[in-house]
C-alpha positions in Angstrom: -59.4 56.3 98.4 -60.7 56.8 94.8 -63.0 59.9 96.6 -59.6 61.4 97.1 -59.4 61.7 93.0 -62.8 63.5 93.0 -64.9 66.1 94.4 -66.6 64.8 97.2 -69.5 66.6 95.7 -69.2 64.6 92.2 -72.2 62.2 91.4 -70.3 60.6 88.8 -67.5 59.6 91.2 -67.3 55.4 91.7 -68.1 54.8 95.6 -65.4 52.8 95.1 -62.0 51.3 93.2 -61.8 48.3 92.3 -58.3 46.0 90.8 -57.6 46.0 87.4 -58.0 42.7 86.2 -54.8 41.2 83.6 -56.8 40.3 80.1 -54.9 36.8 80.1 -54.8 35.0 83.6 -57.6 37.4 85.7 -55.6 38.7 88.1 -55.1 42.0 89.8 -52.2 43.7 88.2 -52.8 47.2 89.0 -53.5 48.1 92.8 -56.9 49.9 93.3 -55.3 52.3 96.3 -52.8 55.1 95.2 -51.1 57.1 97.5 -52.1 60.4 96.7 -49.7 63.5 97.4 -50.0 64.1 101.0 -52.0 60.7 102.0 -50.1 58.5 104.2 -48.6 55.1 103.1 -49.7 51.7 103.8 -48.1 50.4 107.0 -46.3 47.5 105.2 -44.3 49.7 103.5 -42.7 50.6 107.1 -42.7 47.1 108.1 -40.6 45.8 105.3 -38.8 48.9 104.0 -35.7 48.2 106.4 -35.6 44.4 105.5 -35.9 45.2 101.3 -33.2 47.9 101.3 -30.7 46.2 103.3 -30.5 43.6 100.9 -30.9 45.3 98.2 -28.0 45.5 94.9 -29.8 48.1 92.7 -32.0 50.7 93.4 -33.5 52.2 90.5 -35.7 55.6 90.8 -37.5 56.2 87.9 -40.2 59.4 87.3 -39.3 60.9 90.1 -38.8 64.3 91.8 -37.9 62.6 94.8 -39.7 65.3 96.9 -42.4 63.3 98.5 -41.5 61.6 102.0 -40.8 59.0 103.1 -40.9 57.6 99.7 -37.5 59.4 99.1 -35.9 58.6 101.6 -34.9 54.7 100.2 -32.3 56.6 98.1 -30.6 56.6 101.9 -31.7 53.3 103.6 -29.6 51.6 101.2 -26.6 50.0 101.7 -23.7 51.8 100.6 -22.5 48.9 98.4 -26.2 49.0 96.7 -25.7 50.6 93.0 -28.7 53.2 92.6 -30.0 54.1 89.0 -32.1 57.6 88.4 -34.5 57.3 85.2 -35.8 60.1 85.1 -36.2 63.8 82.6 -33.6 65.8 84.8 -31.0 64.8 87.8 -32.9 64.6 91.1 -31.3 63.5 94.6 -28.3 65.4 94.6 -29.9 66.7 98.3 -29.8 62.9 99.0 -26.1 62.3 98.8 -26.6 61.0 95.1 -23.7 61.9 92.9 -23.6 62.2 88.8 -19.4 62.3 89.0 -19.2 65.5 87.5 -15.7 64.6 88.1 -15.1 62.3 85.4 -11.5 60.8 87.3 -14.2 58.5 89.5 -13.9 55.4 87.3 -17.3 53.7 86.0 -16.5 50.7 88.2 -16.1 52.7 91.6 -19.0 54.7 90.5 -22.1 53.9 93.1 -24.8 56.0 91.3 -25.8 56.4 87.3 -28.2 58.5 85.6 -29.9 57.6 82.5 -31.3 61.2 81.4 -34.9 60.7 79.2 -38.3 59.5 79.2 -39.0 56.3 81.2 -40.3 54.0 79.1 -37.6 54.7 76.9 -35.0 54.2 79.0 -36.4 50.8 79.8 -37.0 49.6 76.1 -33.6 50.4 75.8 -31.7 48.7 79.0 -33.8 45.4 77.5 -32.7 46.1 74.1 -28.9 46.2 76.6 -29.8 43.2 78.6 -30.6 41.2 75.2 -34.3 40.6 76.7 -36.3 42.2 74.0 -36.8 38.9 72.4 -38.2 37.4 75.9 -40.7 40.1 75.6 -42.1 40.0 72.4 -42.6 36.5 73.7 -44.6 37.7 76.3 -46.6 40.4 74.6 -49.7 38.8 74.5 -49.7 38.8 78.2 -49.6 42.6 78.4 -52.5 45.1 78.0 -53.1 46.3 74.4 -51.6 50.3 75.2 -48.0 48.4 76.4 -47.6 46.0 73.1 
């Protein structure tokens, strides 16, 4: 709940959150309800979280300390042909059973885990830049909000 951001005391505090609305089409592109450290998740994270990561190719975790549960615990419901990604400042996971081959004999192919050390939105910029999709996004620029141009 937004009161959960404020002191319960605090006036100024909305008596309630409301979606962020996209500039271009109207709709909701940011969720009103964060989980706050400690708060519990929404049930539909538990409904669908077996279904999502037993499908799943790629996992990426990005910003992450990976301490808050259950949240970190999808770095282990995934399959153990499912590639997983860590974006992030510093290596986090290791406690998880992810591995940053400080072996350097495991070859890049047989490799299941990757770390791409730096800041997020960096690192993202730069897999489209990898992924030749910059161009699609400049195309799509307009759509975004004015801080993410």
């Amino acid at each position: 709940s937004i009161k959960n951001i404020y002191d319960k005391d605090d006036a100024s505090a909305p008596s309630s959150s409301k979606p962020i609305r996209c500039q271009s089409c109207g709709n909701p592109t940011v969720k009103p309800k964060t989980v706050l450290f400690g708060g519990s998740l929404p049930d539909e994270f538990f409904n669908c979280v077996e279904q999502d990561c037993s499908g799943a190719d790629l996992l990426i975790v990005a910003g992450t300390s990976l301490v808050v549960s259950p949240a970190n615990s999808l770095v282990t419901r995934v399959g153990k042909d499912c590639r997983r990604l860590v974006v992030n400042m510093d290596p986090v996971g290791q406690e998880f059973g992810i591995d940053y081959y400080e072996d350097t004999n495991v070859s890049f192919q047989h490799r299941r885990d990757f770390f791409a050390p730096g800041n997020c939105e960096d690192m993202f910029l730069e897999l489209l830049d990898h992924l030749e999709w910059t161009e699609d996004l400049k195309k799509k620029s307009h759509l975004l909000p004015p801080s993410s141009s």
